[in-house]
N, C-alpha and C positions, 0 to 999 in steps of 0.2 A: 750145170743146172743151178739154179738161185734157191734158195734157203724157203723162199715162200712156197707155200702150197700150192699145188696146179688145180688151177681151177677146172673143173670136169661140164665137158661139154654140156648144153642142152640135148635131152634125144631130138629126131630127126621126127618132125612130122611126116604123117602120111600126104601123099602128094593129093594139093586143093586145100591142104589146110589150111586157114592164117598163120603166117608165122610171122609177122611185124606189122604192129600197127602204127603208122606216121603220123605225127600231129604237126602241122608246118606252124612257126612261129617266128617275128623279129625277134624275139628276144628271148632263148629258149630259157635262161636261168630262170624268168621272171614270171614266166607259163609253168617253169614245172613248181613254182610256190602254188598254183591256184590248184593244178592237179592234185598236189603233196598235201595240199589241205582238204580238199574236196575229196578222195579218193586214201586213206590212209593205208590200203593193203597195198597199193604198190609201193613197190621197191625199187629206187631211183639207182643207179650204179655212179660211184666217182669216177670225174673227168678222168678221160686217159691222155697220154702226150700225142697222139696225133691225132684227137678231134677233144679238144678241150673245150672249147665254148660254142662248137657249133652243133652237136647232137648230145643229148642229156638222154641217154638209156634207161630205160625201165623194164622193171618185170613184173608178173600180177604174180599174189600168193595163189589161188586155186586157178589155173588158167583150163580145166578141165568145165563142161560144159557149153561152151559158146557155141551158136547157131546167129543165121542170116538170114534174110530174104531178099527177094527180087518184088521191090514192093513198086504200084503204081502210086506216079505221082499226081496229089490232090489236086483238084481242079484249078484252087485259086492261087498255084505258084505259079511263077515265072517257066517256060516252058525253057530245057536244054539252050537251045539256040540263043537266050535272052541270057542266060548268066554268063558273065566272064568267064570264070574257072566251071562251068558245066555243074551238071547234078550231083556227082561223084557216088561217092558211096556212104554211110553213115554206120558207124561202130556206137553200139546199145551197151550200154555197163548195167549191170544189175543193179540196180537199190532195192535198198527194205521199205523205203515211201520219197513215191516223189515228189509229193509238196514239203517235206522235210528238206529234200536233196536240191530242190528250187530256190528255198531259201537262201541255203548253202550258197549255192551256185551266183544268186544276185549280190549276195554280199559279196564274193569272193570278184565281182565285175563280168560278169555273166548275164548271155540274155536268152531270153526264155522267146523262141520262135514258132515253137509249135505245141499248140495249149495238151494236155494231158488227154487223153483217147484210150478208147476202151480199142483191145485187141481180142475180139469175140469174147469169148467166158474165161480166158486165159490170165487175164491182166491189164496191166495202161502201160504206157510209153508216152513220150514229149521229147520234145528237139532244144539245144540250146543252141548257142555259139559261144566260145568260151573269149575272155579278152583280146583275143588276136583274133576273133573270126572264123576260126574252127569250127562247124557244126558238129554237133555229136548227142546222140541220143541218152534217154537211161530209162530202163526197163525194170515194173513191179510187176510182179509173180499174184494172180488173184489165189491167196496160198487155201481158200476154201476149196478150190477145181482141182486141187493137187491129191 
């Protein structure tokens, strides 16, 4: 047994949960600077010897809370059949504001795809795509409805 400490598993989600979220990139070192900026509660893990440059692991500090939907999509996108890679799916990261987090996001080479939208009396949401083309959302809380 090596000298180093054993690192102690993750628990085991309940089955249905998320338990990894992928973000495809050319160039993953280079993607996780825009995350590692944009995003400072994750926690990035050092390469290991058998996937060194080709997957860059992370983990979130509070990964308690996250919720999904089965949302329809808006009239004036491109319908399934019209996009290459299809609709997929889209993962929403909490912000405190998202015209703060926008900013962020265009300076970091990011584009902003779908304008900021009220989710009933709940809060807003908006779509980015990050440098490589990733879509992904980020989610404020209307913290008066709470």
């Amino acid at each position: 047994m090596s000298s180093e400490a054993k690192k102690e598993a993750p628990p085991v989600p309940p089955v249905g949960a998320p338990c990894w979220i992928e973000i495809m990139a050319a160039e993953p070192q280079k993607l996780k600077e825009f995350y590692a900026a944009l995003f400072p509660a994750w926690k990035f893990e050092a390469a290991t010897a058998d996937a060194p440059t080709t997957v860059v692991q992370y983990t979130f500090e509070q990964p308690s809370g996250l919720s999904g939907g089965i949302v329809k999509l808006p009239d004036h996108c491109p319908k399934p059949g019209e996009q290459p890679m299809g609709i997929g799916s889209t993962v929403y990261y909490f912000v405190e504001s998202i015209d703060e987090i926008e900013k962020n996001i265009v300076q970091l080479g990011g584009v902003k795809v779908l304008p900021k939208s009220a989710e009933r009396e709940h809060g807003w949401f908006a779509n980015f795509k990050d440098p490589q083309g990733n879509r992904f959302g980020v989610y404020e809380a209307n913290r008066g409805s709470m």
